[in-house]
Biotite code that builds the C-alpha atoms (Angstrom):
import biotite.structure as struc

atoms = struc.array([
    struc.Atom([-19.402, -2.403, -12.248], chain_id="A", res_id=1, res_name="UNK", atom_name="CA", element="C"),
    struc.Atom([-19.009, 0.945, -11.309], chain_id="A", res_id=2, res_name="UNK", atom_name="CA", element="C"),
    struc.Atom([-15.569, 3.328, -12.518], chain_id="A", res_id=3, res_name="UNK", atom_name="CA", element="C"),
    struc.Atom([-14.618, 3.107, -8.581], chain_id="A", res_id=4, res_name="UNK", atom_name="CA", element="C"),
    struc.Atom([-14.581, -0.885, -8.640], chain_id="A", res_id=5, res_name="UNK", atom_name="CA", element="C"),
    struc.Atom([-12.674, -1.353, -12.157], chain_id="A", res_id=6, res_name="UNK", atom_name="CA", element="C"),
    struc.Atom([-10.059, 1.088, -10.607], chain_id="A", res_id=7, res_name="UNK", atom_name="CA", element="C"),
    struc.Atom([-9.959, -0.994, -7.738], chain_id="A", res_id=8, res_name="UNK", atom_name="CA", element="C"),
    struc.Atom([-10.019, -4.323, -9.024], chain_id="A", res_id=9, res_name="UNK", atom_name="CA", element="C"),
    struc.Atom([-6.994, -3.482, -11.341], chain_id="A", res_id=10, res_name="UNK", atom_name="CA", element="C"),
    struc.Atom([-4.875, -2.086, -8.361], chain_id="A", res_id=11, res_name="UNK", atom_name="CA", element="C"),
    struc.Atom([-5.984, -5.049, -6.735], chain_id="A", res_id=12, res_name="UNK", atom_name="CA", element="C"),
    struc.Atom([-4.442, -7.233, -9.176], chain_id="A", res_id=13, res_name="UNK", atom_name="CA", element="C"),
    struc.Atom([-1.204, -5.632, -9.735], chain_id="A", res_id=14, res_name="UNK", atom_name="CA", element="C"),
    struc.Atom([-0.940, -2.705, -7.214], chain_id="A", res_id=15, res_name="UNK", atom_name="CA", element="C"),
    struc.Atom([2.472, -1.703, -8.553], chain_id="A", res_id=16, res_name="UNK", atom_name="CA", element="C"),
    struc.Atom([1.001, -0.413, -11.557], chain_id="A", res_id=17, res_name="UNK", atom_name="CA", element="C"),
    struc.Atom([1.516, 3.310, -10.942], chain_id="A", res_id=18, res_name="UNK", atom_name="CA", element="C"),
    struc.Atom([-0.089, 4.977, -14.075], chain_id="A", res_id=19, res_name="UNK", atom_name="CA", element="C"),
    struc.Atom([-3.450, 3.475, -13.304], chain_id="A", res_id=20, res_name="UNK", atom_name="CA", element="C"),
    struc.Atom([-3.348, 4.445, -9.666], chain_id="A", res_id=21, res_name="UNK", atom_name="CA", element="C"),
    struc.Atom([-2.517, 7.828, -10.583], chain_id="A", res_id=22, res_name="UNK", atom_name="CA", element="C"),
    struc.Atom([-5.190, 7.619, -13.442], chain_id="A", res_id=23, res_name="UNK", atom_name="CA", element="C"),
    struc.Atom([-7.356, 6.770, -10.148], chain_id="A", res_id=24, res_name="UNK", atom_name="CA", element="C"),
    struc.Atom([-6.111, 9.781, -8.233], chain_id="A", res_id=25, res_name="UNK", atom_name="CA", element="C"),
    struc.Atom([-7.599, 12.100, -11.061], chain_id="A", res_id=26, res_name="UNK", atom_name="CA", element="C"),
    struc.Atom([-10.642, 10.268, -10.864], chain_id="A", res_id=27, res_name="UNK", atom_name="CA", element="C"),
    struc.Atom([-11.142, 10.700, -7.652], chain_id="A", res_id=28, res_name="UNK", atom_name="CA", element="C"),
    struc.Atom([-9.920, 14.245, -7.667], chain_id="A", res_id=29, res_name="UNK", atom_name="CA", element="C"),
    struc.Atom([-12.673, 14.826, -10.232], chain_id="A", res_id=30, res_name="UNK", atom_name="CA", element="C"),
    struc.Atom([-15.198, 13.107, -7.492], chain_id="A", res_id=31, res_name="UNK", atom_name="CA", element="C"),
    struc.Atom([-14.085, 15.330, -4.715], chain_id="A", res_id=32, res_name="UNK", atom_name="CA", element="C"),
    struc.Atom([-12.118, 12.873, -2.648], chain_id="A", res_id=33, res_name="UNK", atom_name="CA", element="C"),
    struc.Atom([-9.533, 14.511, -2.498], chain_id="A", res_id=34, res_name="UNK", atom_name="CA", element="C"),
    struc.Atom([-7.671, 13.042, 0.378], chain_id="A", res_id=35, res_name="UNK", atom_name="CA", element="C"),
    struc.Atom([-7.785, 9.395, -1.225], chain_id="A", res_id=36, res_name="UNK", atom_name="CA", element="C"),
    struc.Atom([-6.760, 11.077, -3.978], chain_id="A", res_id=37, res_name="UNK", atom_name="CA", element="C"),
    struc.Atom([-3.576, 12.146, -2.369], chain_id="A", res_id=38, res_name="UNK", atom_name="CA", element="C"),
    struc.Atom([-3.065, 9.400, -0.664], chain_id="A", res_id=39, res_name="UNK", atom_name="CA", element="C"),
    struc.Atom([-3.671, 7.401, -4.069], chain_id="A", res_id=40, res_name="UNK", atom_name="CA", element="C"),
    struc.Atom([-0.413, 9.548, -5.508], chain_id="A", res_id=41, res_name="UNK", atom_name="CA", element="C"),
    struc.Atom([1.884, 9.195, -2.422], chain_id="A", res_id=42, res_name="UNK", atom_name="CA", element="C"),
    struc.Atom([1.263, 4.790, -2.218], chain_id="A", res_id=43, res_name="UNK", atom_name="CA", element="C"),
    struc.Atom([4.088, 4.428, -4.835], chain_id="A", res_id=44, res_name="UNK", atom_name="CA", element="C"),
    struc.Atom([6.899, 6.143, -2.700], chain_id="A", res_id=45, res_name="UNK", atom_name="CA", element="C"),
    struc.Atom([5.307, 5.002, 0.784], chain_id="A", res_id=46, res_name="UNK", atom_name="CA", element="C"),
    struc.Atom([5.400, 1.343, -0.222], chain_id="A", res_id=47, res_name="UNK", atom_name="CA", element="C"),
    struc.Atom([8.890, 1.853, -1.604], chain_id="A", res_id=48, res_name="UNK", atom_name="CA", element="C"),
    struc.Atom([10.293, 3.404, 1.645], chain_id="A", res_id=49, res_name="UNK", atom_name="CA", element="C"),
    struc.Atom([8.148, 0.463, 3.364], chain_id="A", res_id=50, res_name="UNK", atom_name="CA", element="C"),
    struc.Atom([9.835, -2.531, 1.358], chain_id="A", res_id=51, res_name="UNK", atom_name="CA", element="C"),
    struc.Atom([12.843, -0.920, 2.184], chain_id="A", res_id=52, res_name="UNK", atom_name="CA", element="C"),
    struc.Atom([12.412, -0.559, 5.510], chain_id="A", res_id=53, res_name="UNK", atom_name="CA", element="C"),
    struc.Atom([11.540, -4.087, 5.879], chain_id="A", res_id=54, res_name="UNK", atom_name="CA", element="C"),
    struc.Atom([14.834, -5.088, 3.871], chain_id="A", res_id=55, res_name="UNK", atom_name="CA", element="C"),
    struc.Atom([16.723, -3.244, 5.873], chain_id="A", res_id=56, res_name="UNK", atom_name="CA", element="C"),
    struc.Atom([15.729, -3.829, 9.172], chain_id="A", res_id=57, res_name="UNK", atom_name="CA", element="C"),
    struc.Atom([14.853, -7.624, 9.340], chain_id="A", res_id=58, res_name="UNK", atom_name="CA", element="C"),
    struc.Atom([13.121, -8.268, 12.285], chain_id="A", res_id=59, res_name="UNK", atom_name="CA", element="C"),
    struc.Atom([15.112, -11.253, 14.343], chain_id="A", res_id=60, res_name="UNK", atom_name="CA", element="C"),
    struc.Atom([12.224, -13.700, 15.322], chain_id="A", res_id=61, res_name="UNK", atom_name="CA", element="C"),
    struc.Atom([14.387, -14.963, 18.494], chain_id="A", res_id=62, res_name="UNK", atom_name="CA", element="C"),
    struc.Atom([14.998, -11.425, 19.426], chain_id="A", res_id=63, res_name="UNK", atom_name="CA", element="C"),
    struc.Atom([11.617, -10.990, 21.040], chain_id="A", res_id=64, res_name="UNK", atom_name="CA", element="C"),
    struc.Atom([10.206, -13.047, 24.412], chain_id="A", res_id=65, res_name="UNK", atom_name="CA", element="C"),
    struc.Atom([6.181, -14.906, 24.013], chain_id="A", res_id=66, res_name="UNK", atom_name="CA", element="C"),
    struc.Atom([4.739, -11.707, 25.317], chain_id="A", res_id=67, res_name="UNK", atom_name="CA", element="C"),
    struc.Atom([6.004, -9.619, 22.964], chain_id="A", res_id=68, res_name="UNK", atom_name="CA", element="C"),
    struc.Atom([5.273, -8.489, 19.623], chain_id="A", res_id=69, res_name="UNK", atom_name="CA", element="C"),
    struc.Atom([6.163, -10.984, 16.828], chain_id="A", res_id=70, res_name="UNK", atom_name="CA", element="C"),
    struc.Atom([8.307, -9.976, 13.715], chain_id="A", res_id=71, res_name="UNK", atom_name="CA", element="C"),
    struc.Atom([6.857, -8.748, 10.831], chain_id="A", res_id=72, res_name="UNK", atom_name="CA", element="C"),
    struc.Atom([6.560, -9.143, 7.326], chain_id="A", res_id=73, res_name="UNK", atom_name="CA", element="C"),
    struc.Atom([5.815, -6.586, 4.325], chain_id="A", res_id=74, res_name="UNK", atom_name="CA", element="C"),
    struc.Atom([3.456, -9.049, 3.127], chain_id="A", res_id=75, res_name="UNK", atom_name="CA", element="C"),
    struc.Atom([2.044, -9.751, 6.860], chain_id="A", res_id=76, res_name="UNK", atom_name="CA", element="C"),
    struc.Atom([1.444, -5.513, 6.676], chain_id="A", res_id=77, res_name="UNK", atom_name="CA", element="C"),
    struc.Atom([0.178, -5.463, 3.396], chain_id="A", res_id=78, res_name="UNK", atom_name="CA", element="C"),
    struc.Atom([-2.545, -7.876, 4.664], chain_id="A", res_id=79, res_name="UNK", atom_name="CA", element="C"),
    struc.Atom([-3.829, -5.665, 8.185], chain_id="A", res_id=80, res_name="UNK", atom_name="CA", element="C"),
])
C-alpha cells in the first residue's frame, strides 16, 4: 500500500480527523502537489461553512415543482 493510499484510506474512514489530513497536506507538499495540498488544508473550514450552510438553509422539499431541482442533503453532496 503505497503512503498516498494509507493517507487516504484513514481520511476515508474518519474524514474529520484534521491532523492527519494536514499531515497529508505536507506529504503532498513534499510530492509537489501542491494544489491538493492546499486544498487538503482548506477541507476542514470548507466542510464547516458547508454543514452550516446546509443547517441553515434547509431546503423545503415541497418548495420545488417535478421539473425542478430536488433538495439536498450534506450527505447527498458529500456523495457526488
Amino acid at each position: 500500500m503505497t503512503h498516498r493510499n494509507v493517507f487516504l484510506k484513514a481520511l476515508a474512514e474518519n474524514e474529520d480527523d484534521t491532523t492527519t489530513r494536514l499531515v497529508y497536506a505536507d506529504w503532498l507538499e513534499e510530492q509537489g502537489e501542491h494544489e491538493e495540498a492546499d486544498r487538503q488544508r482548506k477541507w476542514p473550514v470548507a466542510k464547516e461553512w458547508l454543514v452550516r450552510l446546509c443547517r441553515d438553509h434547509p431546503l423545503d422539499e415541497g418548495a420545488y415543482i417535478e421539473s425542478e431541482r430536488p433538495a439536498i442533503s450534506y450527505e447527498t453532496l458529500l456523495k457526488l
